[in-house]
C-alpha positions in Angstrom: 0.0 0.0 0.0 1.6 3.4 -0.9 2.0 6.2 1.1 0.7 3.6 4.3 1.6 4.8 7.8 2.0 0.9 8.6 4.9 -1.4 9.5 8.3 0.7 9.3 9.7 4.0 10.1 9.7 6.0 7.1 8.9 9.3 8.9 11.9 11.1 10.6 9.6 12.3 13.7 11.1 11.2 16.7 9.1 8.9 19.1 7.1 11.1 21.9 9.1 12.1 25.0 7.8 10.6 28.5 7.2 12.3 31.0 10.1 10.1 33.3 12.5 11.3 30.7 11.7 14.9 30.5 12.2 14.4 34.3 15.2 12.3 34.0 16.6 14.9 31.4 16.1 18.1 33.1 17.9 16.2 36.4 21.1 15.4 34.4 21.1 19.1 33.1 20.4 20.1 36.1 17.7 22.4 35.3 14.0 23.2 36.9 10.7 23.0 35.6 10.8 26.9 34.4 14.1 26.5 33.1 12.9 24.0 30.4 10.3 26.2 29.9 12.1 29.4 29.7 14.1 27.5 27.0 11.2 26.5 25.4 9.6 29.5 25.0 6.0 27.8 26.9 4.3 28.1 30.5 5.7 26.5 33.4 2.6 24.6 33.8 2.9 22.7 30.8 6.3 21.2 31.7 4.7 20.4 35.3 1.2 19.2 33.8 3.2 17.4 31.5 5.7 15.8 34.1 2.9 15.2 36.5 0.8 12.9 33.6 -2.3 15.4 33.8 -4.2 16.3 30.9 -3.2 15.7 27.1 -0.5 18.2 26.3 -0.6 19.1 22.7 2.8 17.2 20.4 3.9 20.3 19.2 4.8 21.8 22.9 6.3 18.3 23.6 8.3 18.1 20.6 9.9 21.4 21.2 10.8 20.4 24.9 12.7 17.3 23.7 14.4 19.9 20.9 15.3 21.7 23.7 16.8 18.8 26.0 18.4 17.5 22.7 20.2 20.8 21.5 21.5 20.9 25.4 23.1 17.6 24.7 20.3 15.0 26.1 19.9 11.5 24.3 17.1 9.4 24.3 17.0 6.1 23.7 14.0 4.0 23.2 14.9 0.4 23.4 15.2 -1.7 25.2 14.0 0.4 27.6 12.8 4.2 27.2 15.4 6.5 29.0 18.1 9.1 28.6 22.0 9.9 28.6 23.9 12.8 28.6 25.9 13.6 25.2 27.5 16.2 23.6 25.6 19.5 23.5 24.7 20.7 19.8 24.7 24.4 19.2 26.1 25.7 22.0 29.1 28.1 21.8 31.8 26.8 23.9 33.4 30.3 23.2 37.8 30.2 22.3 39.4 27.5 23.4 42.8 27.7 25.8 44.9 26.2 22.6 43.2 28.3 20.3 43.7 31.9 21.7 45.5 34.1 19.4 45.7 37.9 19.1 43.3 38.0 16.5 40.7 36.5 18.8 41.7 38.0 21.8 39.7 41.6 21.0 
């Protein structure tokens, strides 16, 4: 059947984020409930809803809290078991390195 949502992975949309990882996430960063959401540009209240299993929070708002957790370096892996690692943080400006420093960079 073409074009069938069925079977495989086709799509490139990640799975959804659970709630015990956006928790598990935000511990290894180190970050609180309104940090996530101040990075995420959305209420407070829907990363503690969200956390706390109330309500239906829409995929969108969830999506762009596990863009957030992943750009700070948060993996998530799915199998065998859902959870989440620490990695290497995309995006982020580490600024000049020691080895690096010149006098060209140095203004």
């Amino acid at each position: 059947m073409t074009g069938s949502d069925e079977g495989g992975q086709s799509g490139a949309v990640p799975p959804a984020m659970s709630p015990a990882q956006s928790r598990a996430a935000r511990g290894l960063l180190g970050w609180s409930e309104a940090d996530l959401a101040g990075k995420a540009g959305c209420d407070p209240s829907l990363v503690q809803n969200f956390e706390a299993g109330y309500g239906d929070s829409p995929s969108g708002q969830i999506e762009a809290l596990r863009g957030v957790l992943t750009a700070a370096g948060i993996v998530f892996t799915e199998s065998p078991t859902p959870g989440v690692s620490l990695g290497e943080a995309r995006g982020v400006d580490e600024g000049t390195r020691l080895g690096n420093l010149t006098t060209e960079n140095d203004r």
